[in-house]
Backbone bond lengths (Angstrom), bond angles and torsions (degrees), N, CA, C in turn:
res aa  C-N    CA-C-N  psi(-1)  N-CA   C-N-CA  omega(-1)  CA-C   N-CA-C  phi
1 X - - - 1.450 - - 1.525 108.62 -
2 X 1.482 111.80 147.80 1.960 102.87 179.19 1.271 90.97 -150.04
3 X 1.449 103.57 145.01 1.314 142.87 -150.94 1.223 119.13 -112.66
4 X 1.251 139.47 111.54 1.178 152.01 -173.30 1.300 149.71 -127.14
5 X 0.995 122.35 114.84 1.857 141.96 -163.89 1.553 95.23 -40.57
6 X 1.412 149.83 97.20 1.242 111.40 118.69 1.545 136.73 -102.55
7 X 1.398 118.42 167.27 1.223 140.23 -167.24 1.853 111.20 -91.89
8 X 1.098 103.26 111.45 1.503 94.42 -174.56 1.862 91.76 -131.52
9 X 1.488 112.65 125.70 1.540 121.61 157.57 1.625 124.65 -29.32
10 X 1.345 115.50 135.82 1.266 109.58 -178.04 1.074 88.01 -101.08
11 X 1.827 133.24 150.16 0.946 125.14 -170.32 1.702 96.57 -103.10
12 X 0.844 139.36 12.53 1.309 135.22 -156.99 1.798 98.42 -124.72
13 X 1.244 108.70 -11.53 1.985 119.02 -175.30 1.005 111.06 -154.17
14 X 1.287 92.22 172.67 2.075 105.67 -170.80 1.553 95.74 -97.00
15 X 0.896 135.52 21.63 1.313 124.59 172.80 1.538 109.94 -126.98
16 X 1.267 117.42 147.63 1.711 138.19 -172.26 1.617 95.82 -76.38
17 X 1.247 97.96 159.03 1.877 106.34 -170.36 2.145 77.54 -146.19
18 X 1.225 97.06 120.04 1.785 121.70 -177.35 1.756 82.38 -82.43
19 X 1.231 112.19 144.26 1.493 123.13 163.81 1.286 104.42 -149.28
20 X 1.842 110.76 118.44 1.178 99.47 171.28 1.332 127.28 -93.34
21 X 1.433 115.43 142.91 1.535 112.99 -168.30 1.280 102.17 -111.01
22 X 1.233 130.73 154.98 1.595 143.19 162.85 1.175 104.42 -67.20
23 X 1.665 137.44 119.06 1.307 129.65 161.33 1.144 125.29 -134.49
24 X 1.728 123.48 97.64 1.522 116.45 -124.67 2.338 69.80 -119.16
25 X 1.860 82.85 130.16 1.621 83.28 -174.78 1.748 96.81 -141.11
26 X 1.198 92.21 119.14 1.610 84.40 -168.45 2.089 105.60 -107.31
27 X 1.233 120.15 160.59 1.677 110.04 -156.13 1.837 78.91 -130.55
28 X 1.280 108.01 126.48 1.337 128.42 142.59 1.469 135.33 -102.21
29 X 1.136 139.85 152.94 1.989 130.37 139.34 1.201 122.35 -33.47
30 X 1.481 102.03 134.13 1.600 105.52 -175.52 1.553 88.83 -61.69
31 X 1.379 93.03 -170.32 1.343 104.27 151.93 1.939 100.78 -177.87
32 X 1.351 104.52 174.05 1.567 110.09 -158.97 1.644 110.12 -37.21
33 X 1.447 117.81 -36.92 1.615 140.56 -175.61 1.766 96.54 -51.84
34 X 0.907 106.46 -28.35 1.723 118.72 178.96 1.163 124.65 -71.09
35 X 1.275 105.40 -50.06 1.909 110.12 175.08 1.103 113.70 -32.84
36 X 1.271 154.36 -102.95 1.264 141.56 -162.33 1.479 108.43 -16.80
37 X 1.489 127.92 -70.62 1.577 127.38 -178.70 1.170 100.10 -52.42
38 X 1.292 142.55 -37.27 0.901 133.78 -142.35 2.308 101.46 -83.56
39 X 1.122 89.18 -42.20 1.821 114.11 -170.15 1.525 74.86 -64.62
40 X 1.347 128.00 -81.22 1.309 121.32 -142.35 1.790 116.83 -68.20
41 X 1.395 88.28 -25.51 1.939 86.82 156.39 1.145 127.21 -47.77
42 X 1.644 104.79 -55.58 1.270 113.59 -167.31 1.632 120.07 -62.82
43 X 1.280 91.45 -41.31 2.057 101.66 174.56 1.177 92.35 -85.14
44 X 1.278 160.78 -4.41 1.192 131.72 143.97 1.681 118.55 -60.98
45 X 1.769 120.17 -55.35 1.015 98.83 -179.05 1.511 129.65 -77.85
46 X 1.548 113.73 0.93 1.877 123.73 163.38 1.308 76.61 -83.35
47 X 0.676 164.23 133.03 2.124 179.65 -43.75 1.429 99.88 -0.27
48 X 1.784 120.58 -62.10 1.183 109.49 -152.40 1.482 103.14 -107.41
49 X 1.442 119.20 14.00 1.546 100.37 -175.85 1.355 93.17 -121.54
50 X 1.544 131.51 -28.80 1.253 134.60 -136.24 1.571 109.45 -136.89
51 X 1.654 92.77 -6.13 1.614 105.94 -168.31 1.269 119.71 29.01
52 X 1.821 123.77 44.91 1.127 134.37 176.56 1.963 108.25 -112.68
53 X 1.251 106.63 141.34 1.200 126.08 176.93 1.393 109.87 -83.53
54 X 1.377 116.45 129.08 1.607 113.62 -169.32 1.792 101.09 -103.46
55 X 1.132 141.75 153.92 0.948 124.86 135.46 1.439 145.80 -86.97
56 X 1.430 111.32 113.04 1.533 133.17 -173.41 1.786 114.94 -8.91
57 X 1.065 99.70 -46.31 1.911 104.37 -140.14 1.991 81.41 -91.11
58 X 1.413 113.88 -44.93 1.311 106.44 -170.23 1.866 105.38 -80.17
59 X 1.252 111.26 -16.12 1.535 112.81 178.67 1.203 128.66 -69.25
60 X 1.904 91.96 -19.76 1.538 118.58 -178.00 0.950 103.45 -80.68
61 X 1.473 131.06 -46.36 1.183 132.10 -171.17 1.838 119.02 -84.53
62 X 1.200 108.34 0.22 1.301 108.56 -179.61 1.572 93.64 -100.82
63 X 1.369 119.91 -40.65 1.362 116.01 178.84 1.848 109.24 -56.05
64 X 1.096 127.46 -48.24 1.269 136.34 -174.53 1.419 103.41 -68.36
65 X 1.137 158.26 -30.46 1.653 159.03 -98.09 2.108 82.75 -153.90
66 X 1.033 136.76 -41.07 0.902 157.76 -166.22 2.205 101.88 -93.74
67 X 1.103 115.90 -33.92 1.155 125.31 176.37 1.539 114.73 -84.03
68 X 1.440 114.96 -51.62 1.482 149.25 150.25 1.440 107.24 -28.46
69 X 1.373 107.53 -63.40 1.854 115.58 -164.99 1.400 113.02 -108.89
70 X 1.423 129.94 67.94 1.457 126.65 -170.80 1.528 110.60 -46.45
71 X 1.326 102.84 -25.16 1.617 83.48 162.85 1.256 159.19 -71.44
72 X 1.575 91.41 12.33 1.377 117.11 -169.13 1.425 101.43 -82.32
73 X 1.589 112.15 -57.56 1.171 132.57 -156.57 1.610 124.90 151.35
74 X 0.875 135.69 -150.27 2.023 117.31 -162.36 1.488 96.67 -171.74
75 X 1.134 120.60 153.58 1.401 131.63 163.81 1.384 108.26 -116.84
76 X 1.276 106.31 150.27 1.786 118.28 175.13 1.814 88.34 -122.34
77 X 1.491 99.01 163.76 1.109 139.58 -176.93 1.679 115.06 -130.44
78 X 1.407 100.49 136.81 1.881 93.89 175.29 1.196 90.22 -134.03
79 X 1.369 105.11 134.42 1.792 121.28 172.81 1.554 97.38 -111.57
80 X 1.590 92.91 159.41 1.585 126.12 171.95 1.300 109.41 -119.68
81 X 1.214 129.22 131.50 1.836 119.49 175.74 1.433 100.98 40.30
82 X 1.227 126.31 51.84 1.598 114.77 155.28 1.883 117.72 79.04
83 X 1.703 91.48 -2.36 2.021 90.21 179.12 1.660 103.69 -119.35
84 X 0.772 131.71 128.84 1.308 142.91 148.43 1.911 123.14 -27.65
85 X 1.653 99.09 122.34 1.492 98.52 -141.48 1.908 87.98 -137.87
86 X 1.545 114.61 -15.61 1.295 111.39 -179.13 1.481 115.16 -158.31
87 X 1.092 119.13 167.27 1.676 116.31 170.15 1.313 113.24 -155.78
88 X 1.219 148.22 149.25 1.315 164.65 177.53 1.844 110.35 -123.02
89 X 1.182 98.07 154.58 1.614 107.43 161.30 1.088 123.86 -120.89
90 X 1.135 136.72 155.99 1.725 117.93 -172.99 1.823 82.32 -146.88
91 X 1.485 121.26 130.29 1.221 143.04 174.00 1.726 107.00 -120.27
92 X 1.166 113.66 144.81 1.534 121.85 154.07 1.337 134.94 -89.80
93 X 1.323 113.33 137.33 1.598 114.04 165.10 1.751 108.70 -135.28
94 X 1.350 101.32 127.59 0.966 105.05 179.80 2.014 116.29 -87.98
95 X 1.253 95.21 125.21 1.232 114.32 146.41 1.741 155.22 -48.31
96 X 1.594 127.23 69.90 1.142 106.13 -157.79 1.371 104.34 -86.07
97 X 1.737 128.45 19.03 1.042 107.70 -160.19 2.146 88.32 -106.46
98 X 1.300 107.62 -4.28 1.135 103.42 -177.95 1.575 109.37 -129.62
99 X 1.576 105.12 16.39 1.566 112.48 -178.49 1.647 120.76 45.58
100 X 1.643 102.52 49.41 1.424 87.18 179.67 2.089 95.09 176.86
101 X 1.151 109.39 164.39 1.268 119.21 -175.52 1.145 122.87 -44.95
102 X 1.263 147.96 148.13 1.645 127.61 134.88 1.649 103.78 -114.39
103 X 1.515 105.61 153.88 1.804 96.09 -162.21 1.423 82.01 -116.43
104 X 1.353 105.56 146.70 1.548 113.83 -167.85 1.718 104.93 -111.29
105 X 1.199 114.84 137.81 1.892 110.79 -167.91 2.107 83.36 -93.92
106 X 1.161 101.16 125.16 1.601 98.52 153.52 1.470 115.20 -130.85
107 X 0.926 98.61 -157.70 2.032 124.16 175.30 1.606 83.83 24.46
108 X 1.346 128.38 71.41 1.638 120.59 152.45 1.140 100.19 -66.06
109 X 1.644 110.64 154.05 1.747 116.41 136.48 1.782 98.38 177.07
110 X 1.156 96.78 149.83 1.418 140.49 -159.72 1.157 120.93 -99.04
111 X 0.992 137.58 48.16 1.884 119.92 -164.18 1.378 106.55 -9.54
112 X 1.419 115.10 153.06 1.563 111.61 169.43 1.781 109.03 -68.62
113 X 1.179 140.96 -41.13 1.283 140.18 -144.60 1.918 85.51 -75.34
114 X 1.286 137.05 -38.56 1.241 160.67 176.86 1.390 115.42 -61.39
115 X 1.021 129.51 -11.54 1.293 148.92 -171.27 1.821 118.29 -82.19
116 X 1.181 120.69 120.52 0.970 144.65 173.28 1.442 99.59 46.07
117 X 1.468 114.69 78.87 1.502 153.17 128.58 1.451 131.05 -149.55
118 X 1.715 104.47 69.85 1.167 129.77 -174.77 1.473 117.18 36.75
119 X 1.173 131.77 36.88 1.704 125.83 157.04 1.597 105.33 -53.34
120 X 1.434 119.36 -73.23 1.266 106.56 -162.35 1.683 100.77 -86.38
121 X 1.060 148.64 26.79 1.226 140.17 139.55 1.814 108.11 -78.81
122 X 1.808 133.08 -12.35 1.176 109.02 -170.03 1.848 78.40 -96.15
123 X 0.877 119.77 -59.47 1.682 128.28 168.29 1.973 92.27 -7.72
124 X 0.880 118.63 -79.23 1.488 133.44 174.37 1.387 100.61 -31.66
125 X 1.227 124.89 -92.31 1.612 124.00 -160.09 1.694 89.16 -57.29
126 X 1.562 157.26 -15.63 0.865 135.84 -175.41 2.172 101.08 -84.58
127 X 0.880 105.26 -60.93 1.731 110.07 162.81 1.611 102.34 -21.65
128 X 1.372 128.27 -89.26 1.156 130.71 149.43 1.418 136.01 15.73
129 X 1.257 109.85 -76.53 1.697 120.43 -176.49 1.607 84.71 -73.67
130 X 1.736 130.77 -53.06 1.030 88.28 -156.70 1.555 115.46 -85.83
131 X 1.171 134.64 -3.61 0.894 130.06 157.08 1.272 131.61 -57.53
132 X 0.864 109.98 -42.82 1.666 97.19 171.32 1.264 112.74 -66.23
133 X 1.848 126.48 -38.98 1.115 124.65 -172.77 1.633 112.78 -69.72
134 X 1.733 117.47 -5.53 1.536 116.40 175.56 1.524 94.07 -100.16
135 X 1.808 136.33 20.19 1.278 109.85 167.00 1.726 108.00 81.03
136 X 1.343 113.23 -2.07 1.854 119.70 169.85 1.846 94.88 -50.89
137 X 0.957 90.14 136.57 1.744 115.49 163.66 1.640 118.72 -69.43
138 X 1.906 104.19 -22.80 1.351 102.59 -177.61 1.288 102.83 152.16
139 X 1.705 128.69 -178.85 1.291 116.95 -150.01 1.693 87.56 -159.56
140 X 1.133 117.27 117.61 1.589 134.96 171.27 1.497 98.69 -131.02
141 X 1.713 87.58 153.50 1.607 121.77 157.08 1.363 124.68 -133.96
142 X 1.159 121.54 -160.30 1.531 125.01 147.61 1.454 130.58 -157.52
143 X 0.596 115.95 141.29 1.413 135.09 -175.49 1.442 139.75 -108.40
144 X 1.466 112.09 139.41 1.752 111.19 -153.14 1.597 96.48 -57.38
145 X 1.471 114.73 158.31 1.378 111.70 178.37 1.167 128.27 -75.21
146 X 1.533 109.10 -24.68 1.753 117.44 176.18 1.682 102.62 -90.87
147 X 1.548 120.88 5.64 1.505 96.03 175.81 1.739 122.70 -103.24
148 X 1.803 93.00 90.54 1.763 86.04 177.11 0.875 164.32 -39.58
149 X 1.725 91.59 -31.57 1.541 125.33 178.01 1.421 113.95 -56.33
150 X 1.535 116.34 -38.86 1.214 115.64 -152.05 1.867 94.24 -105.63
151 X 1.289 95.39 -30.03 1.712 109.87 -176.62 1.945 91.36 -57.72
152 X 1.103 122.54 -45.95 1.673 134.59 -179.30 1.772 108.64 -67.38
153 X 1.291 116.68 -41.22 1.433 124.48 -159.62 2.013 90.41 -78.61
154 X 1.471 107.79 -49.44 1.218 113.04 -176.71 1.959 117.56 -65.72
155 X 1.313 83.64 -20.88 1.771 79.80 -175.63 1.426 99.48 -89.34
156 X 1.583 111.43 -34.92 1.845 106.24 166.79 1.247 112.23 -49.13
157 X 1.593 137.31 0.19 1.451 100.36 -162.40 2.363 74.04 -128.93
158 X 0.476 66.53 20.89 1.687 73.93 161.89 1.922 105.71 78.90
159 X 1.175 118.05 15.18 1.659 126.52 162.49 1.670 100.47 -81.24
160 X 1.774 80.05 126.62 1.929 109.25 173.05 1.494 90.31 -103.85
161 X 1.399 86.97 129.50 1.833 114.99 151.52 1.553 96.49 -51.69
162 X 1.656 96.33 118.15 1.762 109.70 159.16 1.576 117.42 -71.75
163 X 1.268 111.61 -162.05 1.078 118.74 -158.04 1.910 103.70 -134.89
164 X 1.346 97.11 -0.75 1.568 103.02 177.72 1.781 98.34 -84.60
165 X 1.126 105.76 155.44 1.226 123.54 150.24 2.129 122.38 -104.46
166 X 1.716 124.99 144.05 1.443 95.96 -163.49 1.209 85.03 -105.68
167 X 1.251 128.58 163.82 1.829 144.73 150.64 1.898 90.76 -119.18
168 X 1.576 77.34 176.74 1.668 99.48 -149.88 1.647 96.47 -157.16
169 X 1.487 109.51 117.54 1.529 110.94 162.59 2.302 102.09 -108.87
170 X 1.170 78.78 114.63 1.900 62.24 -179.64 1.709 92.18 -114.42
171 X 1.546 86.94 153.42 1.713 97.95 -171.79 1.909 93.96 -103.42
172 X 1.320 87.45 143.47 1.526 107.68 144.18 1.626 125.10 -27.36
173 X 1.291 123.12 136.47 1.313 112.52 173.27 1.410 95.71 -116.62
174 X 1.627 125.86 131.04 1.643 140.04 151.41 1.678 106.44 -55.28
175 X 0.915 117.89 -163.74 1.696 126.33 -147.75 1.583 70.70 -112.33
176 X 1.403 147.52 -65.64 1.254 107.15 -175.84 1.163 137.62 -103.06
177 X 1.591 114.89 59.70 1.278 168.16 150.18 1.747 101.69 57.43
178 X 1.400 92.25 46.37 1.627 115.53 149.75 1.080 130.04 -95.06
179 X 1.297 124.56 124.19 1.592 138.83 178.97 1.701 123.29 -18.44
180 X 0.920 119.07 84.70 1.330 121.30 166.72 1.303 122.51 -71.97
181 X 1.476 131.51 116.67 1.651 118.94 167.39 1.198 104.79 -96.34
182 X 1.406 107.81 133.75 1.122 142.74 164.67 1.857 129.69 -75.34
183 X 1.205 120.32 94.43 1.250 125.34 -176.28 1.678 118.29 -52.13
C-alpha cells in the first residue's frame, strides 16, 4: 500500500493543512476485459489534450491489436477499491545507437476523480522497475506543449526535457484503413 500527502485548503486561513490519506492503488495488465475502458480513455484523453475526435471502431481495434500482439507494447491499469481508475501504454523503440530498447509511456489518462494523488506516479514507478528489470535503455514520452500539468508531474518524477524536437508525416487511411500516400 503507498501513502500519500495531499494538500487540501483550510477554509478558515491562508495556510494549507497536509492530510495524510491512505491511497492503496494497485497496477495490473490490461487484458481483453479492458477494451471498452480502455477505447473510452483514450478518446477521452484525444478530447482533452488534443481536442481531437477519435474514431471508435478503429480505436477499438488498435486498442485490441496491441493486446493480441505483445509485441507491440502492453497497457497497465491502476485500480482503487477493486475499479479501474487509469491506464498507460508502454511501446518500444529500439535503439541502435545504445543497442537496446527504450519503452515509450503513451495513451495516459486518469479519470478525473483519481487525479492528483499519485495514481499515475504509482503506474510510473511500475513502467520503471519493469523496465529496467527487461534491460530497457530508458523510458520517454511526449507531451502536448501547452500541457503544464503533466510537463510538471513528469519532471517531478525525475524525466528531463530532451533535446529532440518530433515531426510527423501521417498517411491517409483507404476504406480498408490502409495507408494511402497522398501526393
Amino acid at each position: 500500500m503507498h501513502k500519500f500527502v495531499a494538500i487540501y485548503p483550510r477554509y478558515d486561513a491562508r495556510w494549507f493543512l497536509a492530510v495524510e490519506l491512505p491511497v492503496s492503488v494497485s497496477i495490473r495488465s490490461a487484458s481483453m476485459a479492458d477494451i471498452p475502458e480502455l477505447v473510452a480513455w483514450n478518446a477521452a484523453m484525444a478530447w482533452e489534450t488534443e481536442h481531437k475526435r477519435l474514431d471508435p471502431a478503429l480505436l477499438e481495434k488498435g486498442v485490441a491489436v496491441v493486446l493480441e500482439q505483445p509485441r507491440r507494447g502492453f497497457y497497465l491499469i491502476a485500480e482503487q477499491g477493486g475499479m479501474a481508475v487509469a491506464s498507460l501504454l508502454v511501446t518500444y523503440e529500439w535503439s541502435d545507437w545504445r543497442c537496446g530498447d527504450f519503452w515509450w509511456i503513451q495513451s495516459v489518462y486518469v479519470v478525473p476523480a483519481a487525479r492528483r494523488i499519485g495514481v499515475f506516479r504509482t503506474l510510473y514507478a511500475e513502467v520503471e522497475q519493469r523496465a529496467a528489470a527487461a534491460g530497457a535503455v530508458g523510458l520517454r514520452l511526449y507531451v502536448e506543449t501547452e500541457n503544464q500539468r503533466a510537463q510538471a508531474t513528469y519532471g517531478g518524477l525525475g524525466m528531463q526535457r530532451c533535446h529532440y524536437y518530433m515531426y510527423e508525416t501521417e498517411f491517409a487511411l483507404g476504406e480498408d484503413n490502409a495507408p494511402v500516400i497522398q501526393a
